[in-house]
C-alpha positions in Angstrom: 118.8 -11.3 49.8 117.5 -7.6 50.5 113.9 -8.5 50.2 114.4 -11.6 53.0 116.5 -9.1 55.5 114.2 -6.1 55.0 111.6 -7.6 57.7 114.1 -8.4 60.1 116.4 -4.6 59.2 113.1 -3.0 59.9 112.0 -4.7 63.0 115.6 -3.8 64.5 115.4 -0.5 63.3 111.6 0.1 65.1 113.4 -1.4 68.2 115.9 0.5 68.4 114.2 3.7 67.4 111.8 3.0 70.3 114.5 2.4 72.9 116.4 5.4 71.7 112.8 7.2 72.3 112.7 6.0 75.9 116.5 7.4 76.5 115.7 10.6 74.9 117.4 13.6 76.6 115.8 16.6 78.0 118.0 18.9 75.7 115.9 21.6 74.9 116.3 23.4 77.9 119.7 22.9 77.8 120.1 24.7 74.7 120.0 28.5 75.6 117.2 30.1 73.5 118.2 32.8 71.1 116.8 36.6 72.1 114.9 38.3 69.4 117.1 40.8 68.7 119.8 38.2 67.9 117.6 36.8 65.1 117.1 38.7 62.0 115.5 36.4 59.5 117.1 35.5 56.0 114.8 36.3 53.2 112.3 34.0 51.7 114.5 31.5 49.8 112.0 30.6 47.9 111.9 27.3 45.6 115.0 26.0 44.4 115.8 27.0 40.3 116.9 24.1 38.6 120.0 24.1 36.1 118.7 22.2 33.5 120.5 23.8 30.4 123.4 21.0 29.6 126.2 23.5 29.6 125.2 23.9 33.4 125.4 20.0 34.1 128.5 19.8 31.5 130.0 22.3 34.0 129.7 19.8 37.1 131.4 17.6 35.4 134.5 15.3 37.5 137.5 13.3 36.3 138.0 10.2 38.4 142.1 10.4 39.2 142.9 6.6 41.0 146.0 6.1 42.3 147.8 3.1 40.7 147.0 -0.1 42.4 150.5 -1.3 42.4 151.4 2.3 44.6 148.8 1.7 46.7 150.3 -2.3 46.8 154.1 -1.0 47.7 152.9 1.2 50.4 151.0 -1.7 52.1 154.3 -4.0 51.8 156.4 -1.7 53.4 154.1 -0.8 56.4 152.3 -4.3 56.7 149.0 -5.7 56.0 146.6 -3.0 56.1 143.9 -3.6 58.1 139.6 -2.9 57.9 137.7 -0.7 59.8 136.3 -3.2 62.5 140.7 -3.4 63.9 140.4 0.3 64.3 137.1 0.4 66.4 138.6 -2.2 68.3 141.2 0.2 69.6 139.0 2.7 70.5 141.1 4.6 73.4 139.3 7.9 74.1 135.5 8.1 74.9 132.8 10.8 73.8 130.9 12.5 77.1 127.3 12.2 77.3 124.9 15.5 77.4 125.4 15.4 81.6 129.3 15.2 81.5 128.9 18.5 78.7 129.7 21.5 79.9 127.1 24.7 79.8 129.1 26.5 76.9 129.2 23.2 74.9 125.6 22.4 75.6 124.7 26.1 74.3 125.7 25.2 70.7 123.1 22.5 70.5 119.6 23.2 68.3 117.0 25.2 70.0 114.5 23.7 68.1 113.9 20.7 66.6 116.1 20.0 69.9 118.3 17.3 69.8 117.9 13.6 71.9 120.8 12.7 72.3 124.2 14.8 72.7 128.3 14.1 72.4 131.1 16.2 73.7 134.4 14.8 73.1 136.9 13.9 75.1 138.1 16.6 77.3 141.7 17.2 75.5 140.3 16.6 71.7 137.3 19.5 72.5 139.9 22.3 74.2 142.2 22.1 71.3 141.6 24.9 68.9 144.8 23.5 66.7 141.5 20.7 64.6 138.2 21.7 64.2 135.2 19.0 64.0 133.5 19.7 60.6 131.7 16.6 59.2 129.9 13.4 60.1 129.0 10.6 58.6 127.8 6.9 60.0 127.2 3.4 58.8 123.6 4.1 58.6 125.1 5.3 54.9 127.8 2.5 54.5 125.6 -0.3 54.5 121.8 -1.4 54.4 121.1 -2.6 57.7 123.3 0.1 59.1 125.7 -1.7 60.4 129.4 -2.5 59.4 130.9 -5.4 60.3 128.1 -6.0 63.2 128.7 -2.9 64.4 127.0 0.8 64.7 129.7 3.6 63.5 130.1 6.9 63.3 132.7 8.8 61.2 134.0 12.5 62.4 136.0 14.4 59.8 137.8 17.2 61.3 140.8 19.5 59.7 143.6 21.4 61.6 144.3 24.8 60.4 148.4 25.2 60.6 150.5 27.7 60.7 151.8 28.6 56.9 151.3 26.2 53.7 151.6 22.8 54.1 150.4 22.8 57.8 146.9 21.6 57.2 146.0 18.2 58.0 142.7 15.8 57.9 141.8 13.5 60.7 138.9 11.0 61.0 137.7 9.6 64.7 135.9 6.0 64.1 133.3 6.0 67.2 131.8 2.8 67.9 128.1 4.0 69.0 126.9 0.1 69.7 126.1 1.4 73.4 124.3 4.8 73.2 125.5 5.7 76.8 129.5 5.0 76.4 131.1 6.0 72.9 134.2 5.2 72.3 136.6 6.8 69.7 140.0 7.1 67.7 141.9 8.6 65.6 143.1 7.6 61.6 145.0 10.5 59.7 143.9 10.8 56.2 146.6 10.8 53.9 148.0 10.7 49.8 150.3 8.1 48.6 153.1 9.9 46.9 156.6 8.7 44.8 154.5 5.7 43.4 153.6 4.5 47.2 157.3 5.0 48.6 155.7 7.4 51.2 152.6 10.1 51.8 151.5 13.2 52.3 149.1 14.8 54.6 145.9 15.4 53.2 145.5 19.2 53.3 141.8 19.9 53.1 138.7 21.0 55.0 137.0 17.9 55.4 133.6 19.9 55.5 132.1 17.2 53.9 131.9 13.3 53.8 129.9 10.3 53.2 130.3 6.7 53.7 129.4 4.2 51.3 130.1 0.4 51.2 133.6 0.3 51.9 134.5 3.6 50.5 134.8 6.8 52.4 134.4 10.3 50.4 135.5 13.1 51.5 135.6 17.0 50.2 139.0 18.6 49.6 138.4 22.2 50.0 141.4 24.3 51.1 144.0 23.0 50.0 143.6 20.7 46.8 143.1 21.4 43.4 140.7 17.9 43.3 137.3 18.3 44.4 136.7 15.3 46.3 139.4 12.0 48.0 138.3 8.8 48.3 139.6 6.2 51.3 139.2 2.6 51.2 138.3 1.4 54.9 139.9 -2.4 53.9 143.2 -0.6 53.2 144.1 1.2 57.3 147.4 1.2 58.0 149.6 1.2 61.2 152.0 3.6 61.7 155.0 2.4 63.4 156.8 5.4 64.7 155.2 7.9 67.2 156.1 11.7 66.3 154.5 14.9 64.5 156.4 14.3 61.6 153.7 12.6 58.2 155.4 10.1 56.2 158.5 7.9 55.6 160.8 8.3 58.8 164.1 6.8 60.0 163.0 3.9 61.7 159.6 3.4 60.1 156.2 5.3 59.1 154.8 7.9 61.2 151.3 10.0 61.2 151.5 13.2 63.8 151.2 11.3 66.8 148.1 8.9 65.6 148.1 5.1 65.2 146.4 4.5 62.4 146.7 5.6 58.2 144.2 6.0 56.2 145.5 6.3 52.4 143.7 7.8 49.1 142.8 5.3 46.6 141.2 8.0 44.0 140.5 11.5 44.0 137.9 13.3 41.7 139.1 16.8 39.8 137.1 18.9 38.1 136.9 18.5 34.3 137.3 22.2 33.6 138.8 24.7 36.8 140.6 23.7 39.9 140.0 23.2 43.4 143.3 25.1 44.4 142.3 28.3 47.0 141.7 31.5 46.4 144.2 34.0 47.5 141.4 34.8 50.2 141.7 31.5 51.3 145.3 30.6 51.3 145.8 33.9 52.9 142.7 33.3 55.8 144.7 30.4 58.5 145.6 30.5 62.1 142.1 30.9 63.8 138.5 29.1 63.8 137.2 32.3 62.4 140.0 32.5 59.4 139.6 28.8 58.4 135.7 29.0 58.5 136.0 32.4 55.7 138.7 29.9 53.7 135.7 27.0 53.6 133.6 29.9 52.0 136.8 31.7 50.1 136.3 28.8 47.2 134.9 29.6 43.5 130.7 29.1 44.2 128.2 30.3 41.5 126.9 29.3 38.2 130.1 28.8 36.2 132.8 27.7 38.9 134.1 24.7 38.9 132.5 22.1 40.8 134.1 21.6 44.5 131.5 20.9 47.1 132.1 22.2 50.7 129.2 19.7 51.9 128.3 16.3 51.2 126.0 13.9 52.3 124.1 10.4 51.1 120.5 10.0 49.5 119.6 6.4 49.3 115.9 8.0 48.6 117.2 8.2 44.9 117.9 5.5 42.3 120.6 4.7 42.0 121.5 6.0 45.2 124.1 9.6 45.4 125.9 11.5 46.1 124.6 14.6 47.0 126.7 18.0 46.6 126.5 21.7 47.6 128.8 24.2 47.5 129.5 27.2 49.8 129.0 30.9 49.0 129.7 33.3 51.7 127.2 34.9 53.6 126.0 37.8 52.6 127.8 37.6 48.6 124.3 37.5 46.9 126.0 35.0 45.3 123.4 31.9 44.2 124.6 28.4 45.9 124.5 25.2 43.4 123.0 22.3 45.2 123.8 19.1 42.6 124.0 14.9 42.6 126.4 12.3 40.8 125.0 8.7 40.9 126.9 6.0 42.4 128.1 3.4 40.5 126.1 0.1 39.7 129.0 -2.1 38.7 130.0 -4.2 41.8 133.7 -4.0 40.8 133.2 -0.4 41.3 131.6 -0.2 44.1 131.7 2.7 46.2 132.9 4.8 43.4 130.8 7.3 41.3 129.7 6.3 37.9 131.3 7.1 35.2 131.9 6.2 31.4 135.2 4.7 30.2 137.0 7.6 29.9 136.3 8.7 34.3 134.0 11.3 33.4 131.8 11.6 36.4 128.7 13.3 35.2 125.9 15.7 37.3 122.5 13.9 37.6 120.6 17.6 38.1 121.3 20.5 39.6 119.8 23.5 41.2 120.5 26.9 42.6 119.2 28.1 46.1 119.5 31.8 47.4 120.5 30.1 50.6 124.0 31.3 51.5 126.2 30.3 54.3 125.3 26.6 53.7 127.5 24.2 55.5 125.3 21.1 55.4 123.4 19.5 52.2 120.8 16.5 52.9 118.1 15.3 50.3 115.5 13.1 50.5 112.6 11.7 48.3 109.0 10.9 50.0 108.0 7.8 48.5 108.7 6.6 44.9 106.7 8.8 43.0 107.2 12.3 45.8 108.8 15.2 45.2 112.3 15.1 46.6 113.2 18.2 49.2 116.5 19.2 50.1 117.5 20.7 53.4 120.2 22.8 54.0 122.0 24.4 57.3 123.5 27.6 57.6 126.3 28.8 59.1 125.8 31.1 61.8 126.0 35.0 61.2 129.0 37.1 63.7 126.1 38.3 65.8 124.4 34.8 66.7 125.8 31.5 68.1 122.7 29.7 66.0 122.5 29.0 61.9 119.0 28.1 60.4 117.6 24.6 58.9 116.0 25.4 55.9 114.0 22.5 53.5 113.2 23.8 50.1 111.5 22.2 46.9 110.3 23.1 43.6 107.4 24.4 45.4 109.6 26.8 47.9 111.1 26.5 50.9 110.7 26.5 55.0 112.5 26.9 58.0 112.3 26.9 62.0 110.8 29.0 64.3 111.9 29.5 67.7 111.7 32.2 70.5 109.2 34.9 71.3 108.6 36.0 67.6 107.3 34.6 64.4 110.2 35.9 62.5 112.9 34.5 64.9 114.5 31.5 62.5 118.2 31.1 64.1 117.2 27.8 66.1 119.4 25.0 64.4 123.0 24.9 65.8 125.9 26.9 64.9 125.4 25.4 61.9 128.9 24.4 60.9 128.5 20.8 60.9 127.6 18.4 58.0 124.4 16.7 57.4 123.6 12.9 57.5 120.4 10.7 57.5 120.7 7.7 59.8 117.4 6.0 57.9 117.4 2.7 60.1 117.1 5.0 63.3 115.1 7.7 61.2 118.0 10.6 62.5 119.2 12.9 61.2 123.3 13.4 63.0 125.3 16.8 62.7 128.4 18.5 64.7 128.0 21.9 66.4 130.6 23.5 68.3 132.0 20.8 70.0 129.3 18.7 70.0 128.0 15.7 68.0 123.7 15.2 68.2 121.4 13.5 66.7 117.5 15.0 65.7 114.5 12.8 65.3 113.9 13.3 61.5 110.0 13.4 61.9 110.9 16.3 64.8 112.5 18.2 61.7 109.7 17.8 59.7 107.3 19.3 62.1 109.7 22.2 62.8 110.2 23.1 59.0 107.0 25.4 58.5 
């Protein structure tokens, strides 16, 4: 059945990419250039090192944690039938401002160069809060083949709100139906855990810096606040909450999720086999502000022999089977080397969705590498042809002096980055750099978040910009 809809996925896709060509936006002088002086360059990467020694691998090892089925089974008879994603989008009640309704301080955190053709503020109340902060994106161009789900073209926005004190962290996703380019429309699910064998749920208290959507499953990072490394949502299984208040959870009168309409409950979570996810004194220490939650994303264990949780995430469908691709964050500035790694998905259709593993939920490391690249906040790989060499690009986060980060795409071979304003060495052209990475391959874009804004670069644009 692939081989008879690839003609017909592929003549969409060059229709659409052509009629997104013809809307393009005249971003690029929107987006303030960078001065010189604001621009130091990083060092040469150079090529990526790859971990091959098996007690590397060994060391990215995950345990695949489900939730029983009949927890997840009493949860979903005492709120009601749980519902897909295509119910959500149908309720979409707030809607995303094009690049002319973004204001000049929004539009100033967008990529100097490759610039971006299309750009999204968000609603006016959901961009002045500093309470949630966007942080990843994903889109059914990695849920399903044709990039569609359920007829429909959707975007996923993970962000996290930074509390007050322990326990004040939540995780919220907006589901964006993008089937008109010029009006999106948006809402709100709040992730949560199923606790007490499904009698009632926690919030999820995690950075959800990174995500991917695949088939029907949603994964999701759990820096922060977890000791697992990675949740995973099941977008058949959306609940209703029945009860509006701030409160998350079982309430007198019904089921209630901080205000939102909608519950999105864990099915599985993935821990590491050796360590723990749990933060850092650093990080359980660094909350309140932008600034203090951004240094608790990079607060978590990074280098050779830490356990495995991944601050970014993102889908290569390049590979086979496709994966899941992983990197982890190392503060800028540590010297501290970055592991870049990929599990497989599973090929078992009763799995699907879910990484592959053998029968006792050990999720094993396909290959891994380390990258001198610090500061990353988005991972994206991608393989050129069936027999190419696979490069990995990587954002990073923008240094205290400069309100751009730096694209960088680096191989076995070595590594290049962007060049932008009135000197050769000037690199700081991406955006902020904060946002995750993800490939939208029928529209051949690549989507990310910075600042307030989501945008989307022509990939062959970041091709011709990595020099």
């Amino acid at each position: 059945m692939r081989q008879r809809g690839r003609h017909r996925r592929r003549a969409r896709g060059r229709a659409l990419r052509a009629a997104l060509a013809g809307a393009g936006l005249a971003l690029t002088a929107a987006a303030t250039l960078i001065s010189t002086s604001q621009a130091t360059v990083t060092d040469d990467p150079g090529a990526l090192e790859p971990l091959a020694a098996s007690a590397r691998l060994d060391g990215l090892r995950l345990t695949e944690q489900p939730v029983p089925e009949r927890s997840l089974d009493r949860l979903a008879a005492a709120m009601g039938r749980p519902v897909d994603a295509g119910t959500v989008l149908a309720g979409a009640d707030r809607t995303l401002r094009d690049a002319g309704g973004c204001t000049a301080d929004e539009k100033k955190a967008l990529p100097v160069e490759p610039a971006a053709t299309r750009a999204y503020c968000w609603n006016a109340a959901d961009s002045a809060t500093r309470e949630w902060r966007p942080e990843s994106v994903t889109t059914s161009g990695d849920a399903a083949d044709d990039g569609l789900w359920g007829g429909h073209r959707v975007i996923l926005s993970g962000w996290t709100r930074h509390g007050e004190g322990a326990g004040r962290d939540l995780a919220r996703v907006a589901f964006v139906n993008a089937d008109d380019p010029d009006r999106l429309a948006y809402t709100w699910a709040l992730l949560v855990v199923p606790v007490d064998g499904g009698r009632d749920y926690r919030g999820l208290a995690s950075h959800v810096s990174g995500m991917v959507w695949y088939g029907d499953k949603l994964l999701v990072t759990a820096s922060g606040g977890e000791r697992d490394a990675l949740y995973v949502y099941d977008l058949r299984r959306i609940q209703r909450a029945t009860v509006a208040g701030d409160a998350v959870g079982r309430v007198p009168g019904g089921w209630s999720a901080h205000g939102y309409r909608w519950v999105l409950p864990a099915i599985a979570s993935y821990r590491p086999a050796q360590g723990s996810c749990t933060p850092t004194q650093e990080s359980a220490a660094a909350t309140g502000s932008e600034d203090a939650a951004e240094s608790a994303d990079f607060a978590s264990a990074s280098g050779t022999n830490a356990a495995p949780c991944p601050n970014s995430l993102s889908l290569d469908r390049s590979s086979a089977p496709s994966s899941l691709v992983a990197g982890e964050a190392a503060p800028r500035g540590s010297e501290r080397p970055t592991r870049l790694w990929r599990y497989s998905f599973s090929a078992d259709p009763a799995r699907a969705g879910l990484l592959a593993a053998d029968s006792a939920g050990t999720v094993t490391a396909q290959e891994a590498y380390e990258t001198k690249v610090d500061g990353v906040r988005g991972v994206l790989s991608r393989r050129t042809g069936p027999y190419g060499r696979t490069s990995w690009y990587l954002s990073r986060a923008a240094g205290p002096d400069s309100a751009h980060g730096t694209l960088w795409r680096q191989d076995l071979r070595g590594a290049g980055t962007t060049e932008c304003g009135s000197s050769s060495d000037t690199h700081r052209c991406w955006g902020d750099g904060t946002g995750s990475l993800s490939y939208w391959p029928q529209t051949d874009e690549v989507w990310s978040l910075s600042g307030r804004t989501l945008f989307a670069v022509p990939r062959p644009s970041v091709e011709r910009a990595l020099r």
